[in-house]
N, C-alpha and C positions, 0 to 999 in steps of 0.2 A: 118505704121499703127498709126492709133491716140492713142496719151497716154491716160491711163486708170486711173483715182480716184477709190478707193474702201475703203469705210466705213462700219468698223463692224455696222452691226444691232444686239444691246444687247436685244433679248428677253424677256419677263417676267419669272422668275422661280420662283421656290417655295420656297418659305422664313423658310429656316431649324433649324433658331432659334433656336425656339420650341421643333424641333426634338432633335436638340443638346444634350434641355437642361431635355429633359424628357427621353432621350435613354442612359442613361448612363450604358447602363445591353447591349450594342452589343455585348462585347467582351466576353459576359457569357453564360455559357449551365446552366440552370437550371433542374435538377435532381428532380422528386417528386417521394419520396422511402413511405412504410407504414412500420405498426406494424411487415409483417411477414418477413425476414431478406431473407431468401430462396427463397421468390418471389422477392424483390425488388433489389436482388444483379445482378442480371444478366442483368436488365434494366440498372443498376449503372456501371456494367462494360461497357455494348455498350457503354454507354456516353465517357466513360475515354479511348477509345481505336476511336470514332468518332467525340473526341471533337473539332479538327483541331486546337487545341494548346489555345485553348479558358478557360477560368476560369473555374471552376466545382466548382457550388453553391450546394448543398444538400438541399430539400423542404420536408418538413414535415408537416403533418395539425395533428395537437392534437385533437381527441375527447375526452372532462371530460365528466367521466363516468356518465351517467343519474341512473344509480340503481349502491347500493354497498352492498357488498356479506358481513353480519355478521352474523356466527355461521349457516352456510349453509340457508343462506335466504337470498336472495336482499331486497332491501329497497329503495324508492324514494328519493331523498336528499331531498324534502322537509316535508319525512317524519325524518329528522332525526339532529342531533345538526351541528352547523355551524361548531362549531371544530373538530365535526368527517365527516364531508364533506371536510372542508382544511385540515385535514391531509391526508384523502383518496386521495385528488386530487395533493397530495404534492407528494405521493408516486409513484403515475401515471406517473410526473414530472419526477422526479429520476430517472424511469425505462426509460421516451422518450431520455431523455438524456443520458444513456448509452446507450441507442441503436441509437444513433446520433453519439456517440463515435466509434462504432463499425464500423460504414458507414463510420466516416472520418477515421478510419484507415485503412481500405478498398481500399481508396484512397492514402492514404502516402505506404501503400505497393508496389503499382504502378509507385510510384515517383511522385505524385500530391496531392498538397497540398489545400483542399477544403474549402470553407466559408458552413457553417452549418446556416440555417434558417428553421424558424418553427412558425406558425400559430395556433393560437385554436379557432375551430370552430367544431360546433356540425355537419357540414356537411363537409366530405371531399372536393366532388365537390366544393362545394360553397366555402369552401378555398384558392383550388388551384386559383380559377377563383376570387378572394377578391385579393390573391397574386400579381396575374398578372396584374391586374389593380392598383393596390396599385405602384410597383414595376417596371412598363412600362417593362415586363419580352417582349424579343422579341423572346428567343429559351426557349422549354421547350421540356424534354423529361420524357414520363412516360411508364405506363403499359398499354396494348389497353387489355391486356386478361389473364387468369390465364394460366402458363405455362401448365398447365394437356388438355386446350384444342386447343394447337399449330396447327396445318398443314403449312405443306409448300404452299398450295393453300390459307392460309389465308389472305384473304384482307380485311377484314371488321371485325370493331371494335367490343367486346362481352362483356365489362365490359361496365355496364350503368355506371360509376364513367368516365370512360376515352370519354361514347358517350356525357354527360352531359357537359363536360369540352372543348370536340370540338365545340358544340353548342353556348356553353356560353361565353368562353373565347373573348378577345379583339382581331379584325381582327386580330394586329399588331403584336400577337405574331404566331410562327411558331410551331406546336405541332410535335411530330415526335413520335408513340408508337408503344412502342416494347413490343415485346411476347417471352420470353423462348431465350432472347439472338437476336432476330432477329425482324427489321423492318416491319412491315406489315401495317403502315398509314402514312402518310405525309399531315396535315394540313399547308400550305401556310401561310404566314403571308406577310401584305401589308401595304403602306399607304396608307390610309382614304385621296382622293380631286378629284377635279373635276373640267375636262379638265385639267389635271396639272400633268406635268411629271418633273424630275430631268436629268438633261444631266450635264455632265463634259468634259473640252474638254481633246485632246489627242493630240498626235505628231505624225507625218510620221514616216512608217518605210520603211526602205528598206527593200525588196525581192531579189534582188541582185544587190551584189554590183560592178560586173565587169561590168556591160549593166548603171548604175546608175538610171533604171526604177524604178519606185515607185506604190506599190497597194496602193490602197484610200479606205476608208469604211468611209463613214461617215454618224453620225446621228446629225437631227436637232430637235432643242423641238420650237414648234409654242403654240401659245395659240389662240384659234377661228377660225373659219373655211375661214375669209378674205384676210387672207395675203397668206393661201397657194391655193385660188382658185384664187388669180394673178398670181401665180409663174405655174399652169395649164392651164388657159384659157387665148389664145389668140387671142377670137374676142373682150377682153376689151382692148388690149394697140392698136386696132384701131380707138378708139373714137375720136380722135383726130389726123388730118392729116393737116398739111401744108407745104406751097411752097412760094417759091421765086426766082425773076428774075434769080439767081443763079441753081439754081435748085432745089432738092425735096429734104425736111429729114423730116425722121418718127420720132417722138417724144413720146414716151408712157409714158404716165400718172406716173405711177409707176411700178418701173419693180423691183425686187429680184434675185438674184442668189444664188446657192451655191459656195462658192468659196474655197479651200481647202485655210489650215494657210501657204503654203506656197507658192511661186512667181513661174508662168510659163511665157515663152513668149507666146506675143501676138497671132500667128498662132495656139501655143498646148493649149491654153488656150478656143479658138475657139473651136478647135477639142472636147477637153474632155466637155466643158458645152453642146456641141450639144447631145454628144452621152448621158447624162445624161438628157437633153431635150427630145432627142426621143424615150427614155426606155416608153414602155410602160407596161401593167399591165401582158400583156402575157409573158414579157422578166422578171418576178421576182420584179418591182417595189414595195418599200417598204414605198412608200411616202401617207401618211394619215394626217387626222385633226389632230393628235398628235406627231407623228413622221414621219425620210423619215431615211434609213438608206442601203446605199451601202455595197455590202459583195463580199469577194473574199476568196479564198482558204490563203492567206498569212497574215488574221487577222482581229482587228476591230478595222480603224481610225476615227474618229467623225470627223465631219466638223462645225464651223459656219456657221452663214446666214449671209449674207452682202446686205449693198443698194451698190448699184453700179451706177454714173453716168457717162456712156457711150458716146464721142464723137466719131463716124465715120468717116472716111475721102469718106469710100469706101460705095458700095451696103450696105442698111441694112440689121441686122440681126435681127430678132423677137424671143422670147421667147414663147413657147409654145406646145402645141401636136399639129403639123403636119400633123398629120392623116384627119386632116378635113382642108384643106386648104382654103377653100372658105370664100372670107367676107364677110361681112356684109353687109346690106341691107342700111347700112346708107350712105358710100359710094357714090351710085349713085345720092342719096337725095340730097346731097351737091355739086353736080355738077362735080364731080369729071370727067374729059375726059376720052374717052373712051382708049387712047394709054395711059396714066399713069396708067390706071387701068391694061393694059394688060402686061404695065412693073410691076407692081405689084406683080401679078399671076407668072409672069416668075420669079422673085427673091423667091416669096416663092417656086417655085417648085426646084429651082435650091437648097434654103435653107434646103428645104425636100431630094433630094438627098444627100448633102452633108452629113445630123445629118445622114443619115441612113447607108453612107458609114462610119460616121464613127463611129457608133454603131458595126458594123461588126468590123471594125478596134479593136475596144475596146476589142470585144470579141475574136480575134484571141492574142489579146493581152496578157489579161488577161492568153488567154488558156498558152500563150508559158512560162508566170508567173508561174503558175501553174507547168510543165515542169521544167522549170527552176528548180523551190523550193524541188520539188521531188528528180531529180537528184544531186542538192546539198542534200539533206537527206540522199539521198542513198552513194555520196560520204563519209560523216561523219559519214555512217555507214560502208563502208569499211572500212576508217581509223580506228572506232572503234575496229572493227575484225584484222586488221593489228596490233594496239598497241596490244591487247590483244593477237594474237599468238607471237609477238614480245615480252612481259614481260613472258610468259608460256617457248619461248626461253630460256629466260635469265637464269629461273628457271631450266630448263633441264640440262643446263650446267652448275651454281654452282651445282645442286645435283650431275651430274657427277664430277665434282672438286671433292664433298668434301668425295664420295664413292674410287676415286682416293686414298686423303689422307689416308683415312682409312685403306685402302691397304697396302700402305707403311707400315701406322702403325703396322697394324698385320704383316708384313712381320718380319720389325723389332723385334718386339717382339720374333718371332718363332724364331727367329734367334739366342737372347737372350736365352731362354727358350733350345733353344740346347743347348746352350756353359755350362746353368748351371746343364742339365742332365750329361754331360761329366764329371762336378764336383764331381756334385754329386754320379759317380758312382767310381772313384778314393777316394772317401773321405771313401765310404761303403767297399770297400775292407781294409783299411787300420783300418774302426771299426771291420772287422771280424776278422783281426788280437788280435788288443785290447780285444775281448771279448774272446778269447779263452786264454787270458793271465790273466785273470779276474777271468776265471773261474778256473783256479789252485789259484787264489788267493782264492778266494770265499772256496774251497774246505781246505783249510789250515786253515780260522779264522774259520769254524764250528765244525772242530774238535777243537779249541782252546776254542770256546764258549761253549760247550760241557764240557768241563775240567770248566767254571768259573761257569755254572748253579749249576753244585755240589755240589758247593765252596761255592754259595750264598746260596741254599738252607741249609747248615750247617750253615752259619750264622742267617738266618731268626729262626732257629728254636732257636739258642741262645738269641738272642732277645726278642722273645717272651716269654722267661722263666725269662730274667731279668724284662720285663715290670709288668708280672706278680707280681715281685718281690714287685716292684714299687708301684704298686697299694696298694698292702697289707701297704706298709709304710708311703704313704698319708690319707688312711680314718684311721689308727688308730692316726695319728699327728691329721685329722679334728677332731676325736673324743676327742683325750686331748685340744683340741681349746675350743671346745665346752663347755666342763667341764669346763676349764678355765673360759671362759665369763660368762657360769649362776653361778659360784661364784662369780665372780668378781661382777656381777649383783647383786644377793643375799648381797653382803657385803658392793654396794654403795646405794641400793635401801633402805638398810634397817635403813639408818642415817635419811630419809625423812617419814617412818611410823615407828610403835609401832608394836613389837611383841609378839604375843599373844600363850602361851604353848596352846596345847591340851585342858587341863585338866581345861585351866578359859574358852576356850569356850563351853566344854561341862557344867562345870559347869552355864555359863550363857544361855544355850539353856535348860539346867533340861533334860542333856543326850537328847538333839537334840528330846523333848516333839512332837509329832504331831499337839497337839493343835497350838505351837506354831508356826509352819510353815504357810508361808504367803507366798510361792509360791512355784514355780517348774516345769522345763524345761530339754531340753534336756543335756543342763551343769550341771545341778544339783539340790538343793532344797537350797532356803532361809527361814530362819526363826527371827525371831523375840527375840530378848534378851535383857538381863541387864549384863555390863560389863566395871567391875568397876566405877559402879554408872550412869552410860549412858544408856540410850535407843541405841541399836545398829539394822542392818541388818545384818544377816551372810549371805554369801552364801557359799557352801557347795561344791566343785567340785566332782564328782563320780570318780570313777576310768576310766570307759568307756567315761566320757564325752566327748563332742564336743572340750570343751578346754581344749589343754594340754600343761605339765609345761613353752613351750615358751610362750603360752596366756596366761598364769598364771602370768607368771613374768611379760610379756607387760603391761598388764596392772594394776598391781602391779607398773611397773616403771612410766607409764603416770599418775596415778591418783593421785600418790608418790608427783611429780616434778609440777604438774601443779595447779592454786589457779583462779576459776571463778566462779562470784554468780553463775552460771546459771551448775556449772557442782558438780555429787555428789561430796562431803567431805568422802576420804579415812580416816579410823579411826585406820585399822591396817590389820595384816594378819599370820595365821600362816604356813609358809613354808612348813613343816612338814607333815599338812593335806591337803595343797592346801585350806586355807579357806582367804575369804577375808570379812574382819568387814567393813561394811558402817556405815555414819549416817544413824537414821531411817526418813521416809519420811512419816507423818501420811496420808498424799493426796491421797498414790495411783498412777496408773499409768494413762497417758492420755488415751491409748486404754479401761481400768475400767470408766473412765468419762465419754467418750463419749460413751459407749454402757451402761453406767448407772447401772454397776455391782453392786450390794446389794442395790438397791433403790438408787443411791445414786443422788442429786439432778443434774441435766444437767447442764452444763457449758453455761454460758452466751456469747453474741456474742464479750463482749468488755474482757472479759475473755479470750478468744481465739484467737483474735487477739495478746491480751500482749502477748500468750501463742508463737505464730507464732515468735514475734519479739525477744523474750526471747531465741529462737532457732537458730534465724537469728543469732544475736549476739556470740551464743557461738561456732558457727559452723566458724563463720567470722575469733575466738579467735583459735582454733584450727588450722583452713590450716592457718594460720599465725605461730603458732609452728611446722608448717612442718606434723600436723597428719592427716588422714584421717580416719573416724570410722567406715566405711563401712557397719554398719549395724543399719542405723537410722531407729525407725519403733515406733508408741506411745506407743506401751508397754517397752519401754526404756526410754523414757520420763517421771519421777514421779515430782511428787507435793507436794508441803510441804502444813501446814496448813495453811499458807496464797495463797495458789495455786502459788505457784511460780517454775516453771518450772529448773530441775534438770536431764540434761543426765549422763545415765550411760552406761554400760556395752562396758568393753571397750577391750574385749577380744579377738576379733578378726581384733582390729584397725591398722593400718598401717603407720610407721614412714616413713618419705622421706626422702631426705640428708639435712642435714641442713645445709652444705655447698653451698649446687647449689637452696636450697626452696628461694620462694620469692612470695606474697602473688602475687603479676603479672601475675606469671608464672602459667599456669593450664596444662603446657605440660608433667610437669615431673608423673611419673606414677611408680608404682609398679606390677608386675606379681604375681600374685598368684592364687590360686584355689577359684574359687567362692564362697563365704559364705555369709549364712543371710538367711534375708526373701525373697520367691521368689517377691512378687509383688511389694518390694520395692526395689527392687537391679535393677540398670543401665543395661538396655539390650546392650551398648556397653561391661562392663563387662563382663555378660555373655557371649558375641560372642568372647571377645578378651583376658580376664582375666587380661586387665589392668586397675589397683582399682587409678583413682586421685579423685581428690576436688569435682570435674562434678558428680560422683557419689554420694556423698553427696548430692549435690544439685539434684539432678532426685527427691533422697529420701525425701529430705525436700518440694518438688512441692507434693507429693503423700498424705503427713501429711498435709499441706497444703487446698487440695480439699477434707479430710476429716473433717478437721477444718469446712472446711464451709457448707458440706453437713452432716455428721455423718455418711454418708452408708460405707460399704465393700470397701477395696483395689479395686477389683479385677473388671476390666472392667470400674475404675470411671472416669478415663481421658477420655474413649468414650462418655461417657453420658453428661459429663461437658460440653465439644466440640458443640455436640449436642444442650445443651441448650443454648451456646455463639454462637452457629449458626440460631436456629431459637427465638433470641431475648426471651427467658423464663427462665432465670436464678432464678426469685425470687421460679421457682414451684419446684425446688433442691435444696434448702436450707435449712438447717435442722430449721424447726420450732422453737424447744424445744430451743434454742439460742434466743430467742427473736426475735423483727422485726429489720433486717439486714439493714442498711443505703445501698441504692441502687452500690451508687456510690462506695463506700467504696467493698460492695462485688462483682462490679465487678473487681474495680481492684486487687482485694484478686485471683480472679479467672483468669483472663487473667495474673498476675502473676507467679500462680500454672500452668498453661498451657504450658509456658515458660519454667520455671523449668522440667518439662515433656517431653519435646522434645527427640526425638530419639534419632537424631544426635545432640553429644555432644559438638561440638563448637559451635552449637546455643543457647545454657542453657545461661542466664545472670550470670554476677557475682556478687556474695551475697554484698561483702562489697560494691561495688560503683554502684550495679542497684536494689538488691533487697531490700539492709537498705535505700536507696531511699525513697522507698514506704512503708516501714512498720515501719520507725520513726515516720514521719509525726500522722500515724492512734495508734501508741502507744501512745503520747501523746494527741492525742483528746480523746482518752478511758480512759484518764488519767482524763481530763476535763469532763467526762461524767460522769464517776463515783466519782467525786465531793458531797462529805457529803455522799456515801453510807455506809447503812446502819444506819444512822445517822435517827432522825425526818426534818432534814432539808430538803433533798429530796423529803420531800414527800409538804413541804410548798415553792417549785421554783415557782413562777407564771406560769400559763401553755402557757401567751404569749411571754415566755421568752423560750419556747421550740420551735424548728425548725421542722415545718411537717414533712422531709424530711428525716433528720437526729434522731431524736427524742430525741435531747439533747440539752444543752444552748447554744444559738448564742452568737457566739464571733464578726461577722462583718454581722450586719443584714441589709438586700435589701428588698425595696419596687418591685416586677414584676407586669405586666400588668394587672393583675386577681387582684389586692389589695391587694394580702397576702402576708406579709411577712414570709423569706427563710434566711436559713446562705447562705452566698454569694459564697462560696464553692459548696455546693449542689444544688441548684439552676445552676449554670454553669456546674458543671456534668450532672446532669438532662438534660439541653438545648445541650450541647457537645453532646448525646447519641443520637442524631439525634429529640426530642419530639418537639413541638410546641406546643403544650398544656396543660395545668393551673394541676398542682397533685394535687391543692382540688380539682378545676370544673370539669376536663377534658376538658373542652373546650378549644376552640385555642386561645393562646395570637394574642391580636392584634399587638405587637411588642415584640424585647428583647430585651428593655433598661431593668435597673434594677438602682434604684434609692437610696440610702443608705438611710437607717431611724435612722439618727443620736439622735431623742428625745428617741426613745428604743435601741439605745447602751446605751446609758450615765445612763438608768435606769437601765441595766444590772450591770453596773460598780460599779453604787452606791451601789445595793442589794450584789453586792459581799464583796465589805470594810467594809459591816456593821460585830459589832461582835458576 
């Protein structure tokens, strides 16, 4: 046979650039979920359970709200402020996004990890479908219908959002919507061209491999309807016939075949192009303007198209359908003789038999193919069922092995389990021996313990008559203790005051006059004397009183031993009557000043501060001598005639050790029974009856927030609170004190607040947090009352006084309003959160604050003048 040339014919195809480079979303399932999580989870799960291993994107379309709900009413956003439209629609935000959070974790519960996307547009539809075209989206899966109206007959779409979106959407993408968990649409996605198909080629497979047969499927892609109506019609490759002295060969214009990618010989090669020659439309042919594609049971190989030029040696062959063997009419035209013509006729008919024997051939072929592949299936599925009764074997027999083992094991064991009954019942007879030896024992110690209960109970009862004994010869030793110490007391206490008989105090009270008594309490009555040329205080103890001879002497020995401006001057005492002689104090007490007892004039604010720090101070002076006075309260508080602050009564105070005190230390404590004033005593105290330092200070917070309000103990730490809570401090401030420097009283009050606290390791401590803040305001009250009561006061320039403060600026600031401020109050003022002018009211337009050095320097001067 004559050798054969064959050249691929490469096709036109379709140039996938483009596709490439605009498809980059193949590998992705697009998910489009909404607002309600309950409808669009179930669409979300189909996805993640028929994504086929593909990306899971989440789609979202944001509608901004066209009306917004205030105080039960909508409003159009163009009825309303730009910043309250972006915050509405900020908030709208926040919620898409956690509910985008919620989808993607949705997804990570599954093991799949999702790209979240989201769109905002006033129309869902028109989102998804902006989406898809934006995003060359090829799979998209949504909702076709609200799950409430599912059927299993449902095949057609019932949300106009999903029919909108089939309508609208880009050929190219694929829609697939699901209802209640289940598929009920499948929109197609394609590419958009014309006449133009995509082919790729493939390789041969084997069918089987002990025959070395081979099935074919092959497809071709043509573009136009010329090249495949050469490769069917074969009255064109007769347009052309010549001959030579040699003899005849048929030369056809242009011939094609299909030729598979791989080499047959020359005879099967014959065979198979015929029978693929004489398929015709009724045998399954797949061959069209666009494609031609061969199918068999064993799969789907593609073929190329090849040009093929053909040398014969032998008879020709023609390409073509057979079916119509007759030619053409041009034949005779051309003189063709009548015996070549009739050889002619004889070869196509002989050619007609052959394709069609071996069409038949093909198909018996194919069928035994067929056969073939089956019987191998069914082989690989015996072997399947052999390995599988074959490993279910294996299994059979270890579990029998290891129910064997088992066996044994329990065997052994019972085996065991015997030998140790046997023990055990030789061991139980030789304990029933034991206990019946036990039990003469047993019987011998109870009469012997019998004999020693006797024995002890005569001793218990002699014990008891010595402890008795005992008892009686300790309290009367503590009672000579005692005796001892309040002499010993009495006779050290009494080298630090003066002793006073009976008889000069009664003579200095004019036999204890009524008139002249100036007060009286549950300890006793004070009055008022002359004693030895002194103004004195007596106080008077009752026999019933509150204080008896240990608080008699206590504070007989502290007020004895201790020397501070701020505390009374003991003057003496008579043992005898239980009387104690003070200096006299013309002021009065702080509780008579601030309730204004006998007219008397109210206390000013810069008065009451010194009054605070004068307390601070001596209270500092005390827990540093180890005392505690436990009953701070302003009727203990008196004032001389320059109002200078003096505690007293110190009768129910409490020493600590003064070995272990140390003004650090607030742990150390004393037990004793509560005393005092209820509303100023330590409610730890009260609960615990341990009196330290901390209890002072509650006391000094309580005198404190009366200092600055004037009202009642009782309920004042709630009311303060209250006013330090809703920003009104100046409306509880006791007037009659003058107008209070803002700053100044709050920190008076967030001080006293402190000091107030339940729990007593929260309390500050006096010497290094509260003399802090009330040095500071003792010396501007110092500076404030500069030339009082003087004429000079009343000639300060009044722009040498600070708004604010309402005293002489010592560091004066120009602020944004014009006015000068002391630069202290002014930063309080702004510190308290204001931004607006305390002349104007109005808002500063900044807060620099600028120093006005030409009205310092005039302060300065006005000061050195004499």
């Amino acid at each position: 046979m004559a050798a054969q040339r064959i050249n691929q014919i490469r096709y036109p195809v379709v140039d996938t650039s483009e596709i490439m480079e605009t498809g980059t979303d193949e590998n992705k399932v697009y998910v489009a979920v909404g607002k309600i999580m309950k409808e669009s989870k179930s669409t979300l799960l189909w996805a993640l359970h028929n994504s086929g291993g593909r990306q899971i994107c989440i789609l979202h379309v944001h509608q901004p709200a066209e009306k917004i709900p205030i105080m039960g009413t909508k409003f159009q956003i163009d009825q309303l402020e730009v910043h309250q439209v972006d915050a509405y629609h900020e908030k709208e935000r926040q919620e898409m996004h956690q509910l985008l959070d919620k989808y993607k974790q949705t997804c990570q519960q599954t093991g799949v990890c999702a790209e979240v996307h989201y769109i905002e547009m006033d129309s869902v539809e028109k989102g998804i479908v902006e989406f898809i075209l934006q995003h060359n989206v090829r799979r998209l899966v949504m909702g076709g219908a609200a799950d409430k109206h599912y059927s299993k007959k449902m095949v057609q779409l019932r949300s106009k959002k999903a029919i909108s979106v089939r309508l609208l959407a880009a050929p190219s993408c694929q829609i697939q919507f699901i209802c209640k968990g289940n598929i009920i649409f499948t929109r197609p996605g394609r590419l958009d061209g014309t006449g133009v198909s995509i082919s790729s080629p493939s390789l041969l497979q084997n069918a089987n491999s002990d025959s070395g047969q081979s099935s074919l499927r092959s497809r071709s892609v043509s573009e136009g309807k010329d090249t495949i109506s050469q490769l069917i019609s074969p009255t064109q490759d007769y347009r052309r016939v010549m001959s030579d002295s040699r003899g005849s060969r048929i030369s056809p214009t242009y011939s094609s075949e299909l030729t598979p990618a791989t080499r047959f010989s020359s005879g099967r090669a014959y065979d198979e192009w015929s029978g693929l020659s004489q398929r015709s439309p009724s045998t399954g042919s797949r061959l069209s303007t666009s494609s031609s594609e061969m199918v068999d049971d064993s799969g789907v190989i593609p073929y190329t198209i090849n040009e093929a030029h053909l040398e014969y040696s032998s008879a020709p062959i023609f390409d073509g359908d057979l079916q119509n063997p007759s030619p053409p009419s041009v034949l005779p035209e051309r003189g063709m003789n009548e015996e070549l013509y009739d050889q002619l006729m004889h070869a196509m008919t002989e050619a007609d038999n052959s394709k069609r024997d071996a069409f038949e051939e093909s198909i018996k072929r194919r069928k035994a193919e067929k056969d073939a592949i089956e019987a191998k299936r069914r082989v690989r599925a015996s072997e399947n069922l052999y390995s599988e009764e074959l490993r279910r074997r294996q299994e059979i027999v270890e579990a029998l092995e290891k129910i064997k083992e088992e066996h044994e094991s329990t065997k052994r064991e019972l085996n065991g389990v015997s030998e140790e009954l046997c023990m055990a019942l030789e061991q139980k007879s030789v304990l029933e021996s034991q206990i019946v030896d036990s039990n003469h024992t047993v019987q011998d110690l109870e009469r012997k313990l019998f004999s020693a209960v006797g024995l002890l109970q005569n001793y218990k009862k002699e014990r008891d008559e010595l402890q008795v004994e005992c008892d009686d010869a300790l309290r009367l030793l503590e009672e000579m203790r005692e005796k001892q110490v309040e002499e010993a007391s009495c006779s050290s206490a009494s080298q630090f005051y003066t002793e006073f008989s009976f008889s000069e105090v009664k003579e200095a009270t004019r036999n204890f006059d009524p008139s002249l008594k100036i007060g009286e309490g549950g300890y006793g009555s004070i009055f008022r004397g002359f004693i030895r040329h002194t103004e004195v205080a007596i106080k008077m103890l009752h026999a019933q009183s509150l204080q008896g001879p240990t608080e008699f002497l206590q504070e007989v020995n502290v007020l004895s031993r201790l020397r501070h401006p701020n505390l009374v001057t003991l003057i003496g005492a008579c043992p005898d009557a239980w009387i104690i002689i003070y200096e006299y104090l013309s002021g009065g007490s702080l509780e008579d000043r601030l309730s204004c007892k006998d007219n008397t004039p109210p206390l000013s604010w810069q008065i009451r501060i010194r009054v605070a720090a004068e307390l601070c101070s001596v209270l500092i002076f005390l827990h540093s001598c180890g005392i505690v006075h436990g009953d701070l309260k302003p009727g203990n508080l008196l004032l001389d005639k320059n109002l200078v602050t003096k505690l007293s009564d110190f009768g129910i105070c409490r020493v600590l050790s003064q070995n272990e005190f140390s003004s650090n230390n607030t742990s150390l404590c004393c037990r004793t029974d509560p005393k005092g004033t209820f509303v100023y005593m330590d409610p730890e105290f009260l609960s615990t009856g341990e009196l330290t330092s901390k209890s002072d200070t509650y006391s000094f917070g309580v005198i404190l927030l009366r200092l600055l309000t004037g009202k009642p103990a009782l309920g004042l730490t709630k009311d303060v609170q209250r006013a330090l809570n809703e920003e009104n401090l100046k409306d509880i401030l006791d007037p009659t004190a003058g107008d209070w420097p803002f700053v100044q009283a709050q920190q008076l009050a967030l001080l006293a607040m402190n000091c107030c606290d339940v729990v007593r390791k929260n309390r500050p401590d006096l010497a290094s947090e509260a003399w802090r803040v009330l040095e500071p305001m003792r010396v501007s009250c110092g500076l404030s009352s500069f030339g009082f009561g003087s004429e000079r006061q009343c000639q300060i320039p009044h722009y040498f006084i600070c708004p604010i403060f309402q005293e002489m600026m010592q560091d004066p600031v120009v602020a944004a309003d014009g006015f000068t401020y002391e630069a202290e109050a002014l930063r309080g003022w702004l510190d308290s959160g204001h931004n607006t002018s305390p002349m104007t009211n109005l808002e500063l337009a900044n807060s620099n604050l600028v120093p006005n050095h030409a009205l310092r320097s005039a302060i300065q001067e006005w000061l050195q003048q004499p």
